[in-house]
Backbone as ProteinMPNN parsed JSONL, in Angstrom:
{"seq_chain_A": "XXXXXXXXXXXXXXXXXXXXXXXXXXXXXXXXXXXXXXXXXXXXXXXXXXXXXXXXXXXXXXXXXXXXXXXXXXXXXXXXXXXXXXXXXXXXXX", "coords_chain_A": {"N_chain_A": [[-1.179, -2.77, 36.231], [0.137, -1.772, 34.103], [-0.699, -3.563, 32.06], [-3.379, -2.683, 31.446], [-2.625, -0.028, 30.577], [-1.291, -1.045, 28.739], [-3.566, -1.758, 27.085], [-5.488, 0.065, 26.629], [-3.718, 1.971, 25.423], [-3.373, 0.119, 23.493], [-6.261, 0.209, 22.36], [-6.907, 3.162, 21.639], [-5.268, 2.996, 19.777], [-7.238, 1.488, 17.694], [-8.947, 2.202, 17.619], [-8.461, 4.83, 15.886], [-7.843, 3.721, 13.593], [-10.173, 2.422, 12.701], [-11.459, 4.434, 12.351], [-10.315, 6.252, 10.278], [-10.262, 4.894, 8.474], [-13.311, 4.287, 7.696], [-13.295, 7.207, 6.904], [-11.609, 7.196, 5.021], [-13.163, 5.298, 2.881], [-15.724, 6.761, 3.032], [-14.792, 9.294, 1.705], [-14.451, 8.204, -1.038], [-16.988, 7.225, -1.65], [-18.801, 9.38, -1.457], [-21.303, 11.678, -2.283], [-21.427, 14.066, -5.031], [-23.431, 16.972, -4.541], [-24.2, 19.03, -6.727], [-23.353, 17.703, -9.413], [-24.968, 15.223, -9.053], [-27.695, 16.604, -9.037], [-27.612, 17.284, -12.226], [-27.2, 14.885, -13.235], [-29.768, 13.655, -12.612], [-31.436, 15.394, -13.497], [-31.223, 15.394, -16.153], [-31.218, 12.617, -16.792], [-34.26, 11.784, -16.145], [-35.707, 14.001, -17.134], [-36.379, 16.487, -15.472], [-37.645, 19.702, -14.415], [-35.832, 20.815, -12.908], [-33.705, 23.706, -11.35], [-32.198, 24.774, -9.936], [-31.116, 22.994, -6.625], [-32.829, 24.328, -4.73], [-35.003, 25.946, -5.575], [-37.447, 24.133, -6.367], [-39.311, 23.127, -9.207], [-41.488, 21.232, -9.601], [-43.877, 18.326, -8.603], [-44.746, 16.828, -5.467], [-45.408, 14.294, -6.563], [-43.816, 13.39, -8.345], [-41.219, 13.511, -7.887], [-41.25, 11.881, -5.658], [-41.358, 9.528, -7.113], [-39.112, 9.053, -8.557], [-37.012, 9.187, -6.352], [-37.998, 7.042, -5.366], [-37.029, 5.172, -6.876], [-34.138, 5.837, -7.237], [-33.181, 4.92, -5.072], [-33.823, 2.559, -5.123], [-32.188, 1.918, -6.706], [-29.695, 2.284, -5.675], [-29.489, 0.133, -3.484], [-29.866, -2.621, -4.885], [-27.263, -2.296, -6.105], [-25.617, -2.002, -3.849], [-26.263, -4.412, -2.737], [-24.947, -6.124, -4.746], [-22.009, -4.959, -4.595], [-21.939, -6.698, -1.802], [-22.07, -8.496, -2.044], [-20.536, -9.751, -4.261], [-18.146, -8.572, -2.617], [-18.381, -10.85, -0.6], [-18.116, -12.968, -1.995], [-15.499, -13.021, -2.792], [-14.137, -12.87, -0.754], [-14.741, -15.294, 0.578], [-13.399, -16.364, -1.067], [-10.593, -16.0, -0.564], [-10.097, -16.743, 1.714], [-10.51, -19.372, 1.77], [-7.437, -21.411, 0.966], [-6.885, -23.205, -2.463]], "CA_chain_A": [[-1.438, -1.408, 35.8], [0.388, -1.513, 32.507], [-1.608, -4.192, 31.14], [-4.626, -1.731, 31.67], [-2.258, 1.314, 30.461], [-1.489, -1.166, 27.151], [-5.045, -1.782, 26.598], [-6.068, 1.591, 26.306], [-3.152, 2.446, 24.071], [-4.46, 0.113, 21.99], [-7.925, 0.649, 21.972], [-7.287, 4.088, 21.196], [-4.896, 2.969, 18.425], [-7.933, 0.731, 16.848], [-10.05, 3.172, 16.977], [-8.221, 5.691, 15.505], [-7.617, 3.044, 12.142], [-11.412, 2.035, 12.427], [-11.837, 6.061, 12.146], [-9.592, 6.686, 9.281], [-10.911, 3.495, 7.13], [-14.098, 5.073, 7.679], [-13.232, 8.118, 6.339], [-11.346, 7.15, 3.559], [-14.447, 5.185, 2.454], [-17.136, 8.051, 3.089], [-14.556, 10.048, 0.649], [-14.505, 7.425, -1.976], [-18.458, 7.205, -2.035], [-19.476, 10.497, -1.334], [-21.899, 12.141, -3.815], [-21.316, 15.694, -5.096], [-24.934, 17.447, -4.712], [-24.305, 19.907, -8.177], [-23.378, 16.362, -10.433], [-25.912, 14.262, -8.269], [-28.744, 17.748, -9.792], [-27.126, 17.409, -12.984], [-27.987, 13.801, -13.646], [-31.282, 13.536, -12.123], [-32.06, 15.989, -14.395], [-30.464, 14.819, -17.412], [-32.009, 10.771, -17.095], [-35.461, 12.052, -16.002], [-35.996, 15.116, -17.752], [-36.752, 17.435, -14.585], [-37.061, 20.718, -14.492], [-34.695, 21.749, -11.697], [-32.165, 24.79, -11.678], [-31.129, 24.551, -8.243], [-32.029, 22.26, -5.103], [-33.775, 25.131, -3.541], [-36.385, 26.325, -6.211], [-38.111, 22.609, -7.293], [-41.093, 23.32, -9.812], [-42.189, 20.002, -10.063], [-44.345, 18.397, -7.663], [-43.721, 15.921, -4.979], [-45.854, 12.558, -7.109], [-42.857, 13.049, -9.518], [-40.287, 13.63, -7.25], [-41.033, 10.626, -4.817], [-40.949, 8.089, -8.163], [-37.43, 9.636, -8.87], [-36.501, 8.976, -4.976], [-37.973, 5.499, -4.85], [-36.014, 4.566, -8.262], [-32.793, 6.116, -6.805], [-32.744, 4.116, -3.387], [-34.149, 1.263, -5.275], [-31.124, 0.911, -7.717], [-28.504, 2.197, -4.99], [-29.455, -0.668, -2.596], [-29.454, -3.447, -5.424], [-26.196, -1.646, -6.37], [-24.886, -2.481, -2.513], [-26.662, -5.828, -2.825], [-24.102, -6.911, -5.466], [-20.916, -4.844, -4.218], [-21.845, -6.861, -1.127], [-22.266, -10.506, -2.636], [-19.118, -9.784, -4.484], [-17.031, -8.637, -1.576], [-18.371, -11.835, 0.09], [-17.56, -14.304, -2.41], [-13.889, -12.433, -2.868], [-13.554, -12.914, 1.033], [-14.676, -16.747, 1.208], [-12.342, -17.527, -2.132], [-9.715, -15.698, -0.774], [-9.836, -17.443, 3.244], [-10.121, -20.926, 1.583], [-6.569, -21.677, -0.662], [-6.666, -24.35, -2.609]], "C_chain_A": [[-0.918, -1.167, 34.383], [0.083, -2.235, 31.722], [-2.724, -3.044, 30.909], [-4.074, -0.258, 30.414], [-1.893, 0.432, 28.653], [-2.455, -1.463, 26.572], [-5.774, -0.809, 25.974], [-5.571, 2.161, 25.098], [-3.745, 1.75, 23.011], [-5.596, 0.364, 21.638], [-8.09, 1.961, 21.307], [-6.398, 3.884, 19.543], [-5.794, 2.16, 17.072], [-8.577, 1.381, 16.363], [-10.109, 4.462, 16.274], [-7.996, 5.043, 13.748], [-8.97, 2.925, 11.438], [-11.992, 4.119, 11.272], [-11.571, 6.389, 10.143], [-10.621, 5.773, 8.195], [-12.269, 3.999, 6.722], [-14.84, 6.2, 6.836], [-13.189, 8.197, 4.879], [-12.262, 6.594, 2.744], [-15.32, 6.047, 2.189], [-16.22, 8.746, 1.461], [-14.469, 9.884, -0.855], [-15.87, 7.25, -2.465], [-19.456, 7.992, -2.16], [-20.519, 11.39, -2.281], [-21.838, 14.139, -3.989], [-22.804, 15.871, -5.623], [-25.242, 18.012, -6.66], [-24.136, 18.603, -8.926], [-24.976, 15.432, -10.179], [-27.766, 14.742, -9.325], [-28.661, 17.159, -11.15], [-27.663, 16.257, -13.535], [-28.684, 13.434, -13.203], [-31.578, 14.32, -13.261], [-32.095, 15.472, -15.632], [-31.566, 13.284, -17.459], [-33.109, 10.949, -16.824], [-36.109, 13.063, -16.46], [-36.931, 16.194, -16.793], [-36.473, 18.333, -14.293], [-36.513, 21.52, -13.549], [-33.792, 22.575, -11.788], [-31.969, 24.217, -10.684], [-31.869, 23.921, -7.336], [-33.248, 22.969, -4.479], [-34.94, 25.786, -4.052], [-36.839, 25.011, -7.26], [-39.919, 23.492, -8.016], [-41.577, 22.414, -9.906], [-42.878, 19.008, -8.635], [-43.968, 16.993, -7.23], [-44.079, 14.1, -5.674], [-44.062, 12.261, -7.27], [-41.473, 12.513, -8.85], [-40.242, 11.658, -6.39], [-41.039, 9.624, -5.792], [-39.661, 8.089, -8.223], [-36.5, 8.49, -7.472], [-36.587, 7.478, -4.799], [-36.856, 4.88, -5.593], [-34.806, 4.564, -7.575], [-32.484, 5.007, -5.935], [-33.28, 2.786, -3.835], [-32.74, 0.749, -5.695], [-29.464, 1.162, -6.766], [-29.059, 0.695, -3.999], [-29.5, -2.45, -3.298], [-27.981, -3.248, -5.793], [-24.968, -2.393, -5.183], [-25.162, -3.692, -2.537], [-25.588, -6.787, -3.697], [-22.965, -6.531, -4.885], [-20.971, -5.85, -3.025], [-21.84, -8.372, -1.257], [-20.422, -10.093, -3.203], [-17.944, -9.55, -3.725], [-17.29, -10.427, -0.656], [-17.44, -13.038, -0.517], [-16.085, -13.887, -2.417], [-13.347, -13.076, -1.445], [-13.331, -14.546, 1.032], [-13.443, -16.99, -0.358], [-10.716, -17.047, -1.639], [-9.298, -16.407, 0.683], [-9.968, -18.861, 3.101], [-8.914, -21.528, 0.599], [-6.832, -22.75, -0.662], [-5.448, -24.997, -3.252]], "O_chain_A": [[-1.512, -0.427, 33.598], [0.376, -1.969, 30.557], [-2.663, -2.572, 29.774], [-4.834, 0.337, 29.65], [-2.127, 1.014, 27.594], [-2.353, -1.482, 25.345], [-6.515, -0.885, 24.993], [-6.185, 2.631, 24.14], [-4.349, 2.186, 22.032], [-5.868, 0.766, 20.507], [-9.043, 2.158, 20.553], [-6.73, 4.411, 18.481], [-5.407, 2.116, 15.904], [-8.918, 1.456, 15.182], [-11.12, 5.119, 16.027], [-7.994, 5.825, 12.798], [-9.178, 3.136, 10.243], [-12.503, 4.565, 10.244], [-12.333, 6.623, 9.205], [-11.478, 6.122, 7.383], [-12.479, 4.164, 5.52], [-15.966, 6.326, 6.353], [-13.879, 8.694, 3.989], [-12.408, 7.234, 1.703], [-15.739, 6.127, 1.034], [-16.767, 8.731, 0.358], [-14.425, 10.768, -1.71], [-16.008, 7.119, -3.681], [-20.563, 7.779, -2.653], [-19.911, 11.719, -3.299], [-22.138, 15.065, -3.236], [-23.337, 15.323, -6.588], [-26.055, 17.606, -7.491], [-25.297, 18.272, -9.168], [-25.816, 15.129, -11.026], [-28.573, 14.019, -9.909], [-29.629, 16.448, -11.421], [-28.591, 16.414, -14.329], [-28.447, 12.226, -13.189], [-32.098, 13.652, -14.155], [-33.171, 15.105, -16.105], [-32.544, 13.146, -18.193], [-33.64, 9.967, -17.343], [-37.303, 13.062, -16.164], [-37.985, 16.671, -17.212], [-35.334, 18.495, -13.854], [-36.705, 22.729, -13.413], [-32.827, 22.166, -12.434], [-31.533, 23.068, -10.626], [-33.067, 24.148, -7.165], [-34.252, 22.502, -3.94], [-35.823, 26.187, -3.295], [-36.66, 24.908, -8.473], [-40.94, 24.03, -7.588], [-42.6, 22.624, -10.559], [-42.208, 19.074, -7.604], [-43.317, 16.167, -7.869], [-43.426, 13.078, -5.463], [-43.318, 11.45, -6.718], [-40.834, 11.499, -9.128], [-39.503, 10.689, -6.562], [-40.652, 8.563, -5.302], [-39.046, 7.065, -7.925], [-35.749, 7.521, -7.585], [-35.717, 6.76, -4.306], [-35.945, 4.221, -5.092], [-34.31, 3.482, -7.259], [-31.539, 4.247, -6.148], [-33.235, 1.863, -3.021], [-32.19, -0.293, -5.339], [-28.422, 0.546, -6.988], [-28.078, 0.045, -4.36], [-29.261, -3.41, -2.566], [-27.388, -4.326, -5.763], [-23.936, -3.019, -5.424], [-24.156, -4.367, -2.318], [-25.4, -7.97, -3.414], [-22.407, -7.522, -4.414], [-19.796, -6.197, -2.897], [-21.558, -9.197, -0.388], [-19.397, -10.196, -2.529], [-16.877, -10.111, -3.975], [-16.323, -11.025, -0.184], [-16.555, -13.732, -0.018], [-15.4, -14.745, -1.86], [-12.277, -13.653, -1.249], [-12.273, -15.102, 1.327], [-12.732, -17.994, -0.373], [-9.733, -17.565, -2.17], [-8.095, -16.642, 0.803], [-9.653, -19.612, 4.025], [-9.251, -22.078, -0.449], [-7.039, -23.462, 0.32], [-5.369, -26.223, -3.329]]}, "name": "protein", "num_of_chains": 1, "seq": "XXXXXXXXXXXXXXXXXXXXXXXXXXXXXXXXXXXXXXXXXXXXXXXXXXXXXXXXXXXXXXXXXXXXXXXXXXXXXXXXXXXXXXXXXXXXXX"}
């Protein structure tokens, strides 16, 4: 019974680190909407005041969108090669 009863404790203590790590990530990557406006506008020259009144129609918009999610996911493509190779040079010493 107190194998069972230290299992749990930990499980809830993993998942309370998994949680946090999580977090602290999300808050590190997070994008502020008003900056996010700000330079969309700025590098594409679109005429947006605010999120909620777009004058420009959706062709324009969905080039914008593809671009974005094109260059964030090469973006992750390298943070994610570079965390790799970091990992294997750092689990083989020589």
């Amino acid at each position: 019974m107190a194998d069972q009863a230290d299992r749990s404790w930990l499980m809830r203590k993993l998942e309370n680190a998994i949680q946090r790590g999580f977090l602290r990530a999300y808050h590190q990557v997070r994008v502020d909407p008003a900056r996010f406006l700000m330079q969309l506008r700025s590098a594409h020259g679109l005429p947006i005041r605010a999120r909620r009144r777009l004058s420009t129609g959706p062709e324009l918009l969905d080039s914008v969108a593809e671009e974005t999610i094109r260059s964030g996911m090469r973006l992750a493509a390298l943070q994610g090669a570079d965390s790799a190779w970091a990992g294997s040079s750092l689990s083989f010493p020589t």
